[in-house]
Each structure stands twice: as structure tokens, then as C-alpha cells.
N, C-alpha and C positions, 0 to 999 in steps of 0.2 A: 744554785749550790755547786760546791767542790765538782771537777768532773775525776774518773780515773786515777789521773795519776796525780792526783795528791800525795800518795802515800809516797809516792819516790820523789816528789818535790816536797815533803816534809824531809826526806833524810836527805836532797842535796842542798838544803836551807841551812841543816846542824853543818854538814860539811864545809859548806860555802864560809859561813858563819869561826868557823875554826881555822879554816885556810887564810883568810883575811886577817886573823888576831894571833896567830901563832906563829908567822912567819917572819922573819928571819930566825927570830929565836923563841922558844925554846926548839925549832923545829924550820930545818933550813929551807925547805923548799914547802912551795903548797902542793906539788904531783906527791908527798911523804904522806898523805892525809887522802881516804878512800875510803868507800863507802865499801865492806868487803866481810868475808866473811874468817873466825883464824881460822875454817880448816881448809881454804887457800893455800896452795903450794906454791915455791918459786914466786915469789911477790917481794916488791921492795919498799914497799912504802913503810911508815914507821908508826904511824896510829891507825886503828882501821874505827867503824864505825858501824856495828849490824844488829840488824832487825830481827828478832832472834822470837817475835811474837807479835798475835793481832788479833783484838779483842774484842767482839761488839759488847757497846756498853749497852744494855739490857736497861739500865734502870732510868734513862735519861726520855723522859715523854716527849712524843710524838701526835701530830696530827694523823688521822690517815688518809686524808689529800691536802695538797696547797692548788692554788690556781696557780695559772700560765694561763698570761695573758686574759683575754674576757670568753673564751669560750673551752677551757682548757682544766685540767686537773692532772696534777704531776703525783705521783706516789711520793711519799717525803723521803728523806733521805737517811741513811743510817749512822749513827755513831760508832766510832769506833776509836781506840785505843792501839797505839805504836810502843813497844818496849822495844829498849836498844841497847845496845851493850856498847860501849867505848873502851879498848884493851889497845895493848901494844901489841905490835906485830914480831910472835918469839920467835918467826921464824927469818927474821931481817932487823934484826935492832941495831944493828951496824955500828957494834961496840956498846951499848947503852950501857953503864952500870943502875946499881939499885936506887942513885940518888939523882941518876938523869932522869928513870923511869917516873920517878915521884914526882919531881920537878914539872913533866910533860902531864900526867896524870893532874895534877893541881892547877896549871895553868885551862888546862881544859875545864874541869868544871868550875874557875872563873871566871871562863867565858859565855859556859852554858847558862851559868845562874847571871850573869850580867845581859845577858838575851836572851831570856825563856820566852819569849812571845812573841808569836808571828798571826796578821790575820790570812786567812786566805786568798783574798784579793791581794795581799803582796808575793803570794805565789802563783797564784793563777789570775793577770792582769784583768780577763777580759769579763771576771765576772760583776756582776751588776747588783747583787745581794749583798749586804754588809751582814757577815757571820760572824761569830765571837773566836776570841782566839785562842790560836792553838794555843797549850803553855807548854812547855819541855818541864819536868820537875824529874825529881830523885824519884825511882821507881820504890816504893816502899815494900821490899822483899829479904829474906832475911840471907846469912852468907852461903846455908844451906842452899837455896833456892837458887843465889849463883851458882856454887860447884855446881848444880844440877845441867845448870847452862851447858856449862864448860865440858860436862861429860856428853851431854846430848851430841856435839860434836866432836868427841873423843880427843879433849883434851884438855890438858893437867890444870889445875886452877891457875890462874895468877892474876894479880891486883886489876881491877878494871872499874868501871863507872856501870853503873845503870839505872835507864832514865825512864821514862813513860810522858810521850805528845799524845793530848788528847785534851779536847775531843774533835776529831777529827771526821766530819761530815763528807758521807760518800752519796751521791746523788743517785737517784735513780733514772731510768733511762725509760719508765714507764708512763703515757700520756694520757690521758683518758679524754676524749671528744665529749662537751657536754652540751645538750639539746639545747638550740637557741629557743627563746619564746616568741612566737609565730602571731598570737594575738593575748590580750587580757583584756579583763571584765571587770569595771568595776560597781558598784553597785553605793547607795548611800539608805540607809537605815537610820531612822532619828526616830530615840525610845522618849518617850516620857508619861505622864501621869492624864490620861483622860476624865475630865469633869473637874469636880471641885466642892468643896463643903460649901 
């Protein structure tokens, strides 16, 4: 399963993924696109991309061991849930007006919903599990629950995207050694009906 830093190789996956489909235009450079947070000061990039929550999903079953290997038992791994906010950067828009903003806004979630799915294995190479994939989707929240965002970090609403990757398996790092079997017995019992009419 996932180790670590999945979670920041989900968010340089969306970046990656936007850098490559948004450059030359609407957005001239791919350093303009950064995974960051708006209450960044002095930054010049021109979309940012933050993680703004992280959720274990509770309702999704679990084992409570897997093997490793043949004498081994790994604790499972946990789900969890990525929301992200995708905004313009007000404090570097370097001229933007309201229809360059929309423009950039639009092109992005074109790209998001044309590549919502990544498996793990294509962010972390070396694993050996085939796990289901992430999906990037529309985070189903309502506008109030944005401003909320936006106040949490002290500042004024304005137009952005918000997403939700998931489900996102974090691994555990616990092993449990299981007793090998040293000897067995077996034994052969045959029932049936003694005598006869």
C-alpha cells in the first residue's frame, strides 16, 4: 500500500497535470502554477492549488490484518480523503481582469474533469499492489462552506474550484511476526453404520 507521501504526490500529480495542459496559454509559464497556500505573501505565481483538509473516511471496510509475505501480518491501511481548493493568486495576478480570471478558472476544471484518475502505482513506482484509483471530483460543498475556507485563512472570498481525491490509502508502518508451525497431526476418523438388518 501507498507509503507517506502520497498525499503530496496526489497534490504534485493535480499540479503536474495542470502545468502540462495550461501552458503557454491560458497561463504562460508552468513555475505560474504552485501548490501554495493564498495567505502566502510576496509570491508570484498565478493559480495556486491548497489542501485546505484531510479526512479519514470512516465508512469504507477494512480488514484488521493483511499478510506480508508468509510469515507476516501488516495492520491495513487507512482511507482517507484530500479537499483542495484551486484559486487565483490576488496577491500576483499580474494585470488579470474578470474574464482572464474565468477563462484560467475554466480551463482548469477541464483539465481536472478530463484527468480525474490516477492509480497509486503511477505515483509511487515501486509499489507492487494494484489499488483502486484516486478520483479528483467536485468537492460537494455548498458556497457558504467556501467563504468559510476563505475566512479560515483571513481572506475575502473570491471565485475558486473545490475538489475532493479520494480515496486515498495511507499504509501502516505496523508488522506483526506470526508463529511459524513447527509440527502438525493428522489424524483419519471413518464414521459409518456398524451391523445391518
Amino acid at each position: 500500500m501507498a507509503d507517506y507521501p502520497i498525499i503530496s504526490d496526489v497534490s504534485n500529480f493535480i499540479v503536474k497535470t495542470l502545468r502540462e495542459k495550461m501552458c503557454p496559454e491560458p497561463i504562460p509559464s508552468p513555475n505560474n502554477i504552485e501548490v501554495s497556500s493564498p495567505a502566502d505573501q510576496d509570491v508570484d505565481y498565478i493559480v495556486g492549488l491548497y489542501l485546505y483538509d484531510i479526512r479519514e473516511e470512516n465508512d469504507i471496510t477494512r480488514p484488521n490484518t493483511m499478510p506480508r509475505g508468509r510469515h507476516q501480518l501488516q495492520k491495513p491501511p487507512r482511507p482517507y480523503s484530500l479537499y483542495y481548493m484551486l484559486f487565483i493568486n490576488g496577491s500576483g495576478q499580474m494585470g488579470l481582469k474578470a474574464p482572464d480570471i474565468q477563462k484560467i478558472i475554466g480551463r482548469a476544471a477541464q483539465i481536472i474533469n478530463d484527468n480525474a484518475a490516477v492509480y497509486p502505482n503511477q505515483l509511487q513506482t515501486w509499489l507492487d499492489t494494484q489499488e483502486p484509483p484516486i478520483v479528483v471530483s467536485q468537492a460537494k460543498i455548498t458556497l457558504e462552506e467556501k467563504v468559510r475556507v476563505w475566512q479560515a485563512i483571513n481572506k475575502p472570498y473570491q471565485i475558486s474550484l473545490f475538489y475532493r481525491a479520494a480515496p486515498v490509502f495511507l499504509s501502516s508502518e505496523i508488522v506483526i511476526d506470526t508463529p511459524r508451525v513447527a509440527s502438525a497431526e493428522f489424524g483419519l476418523h471413518i464414521t459409518g453404520e456398524e451391523g445391518g438388518s
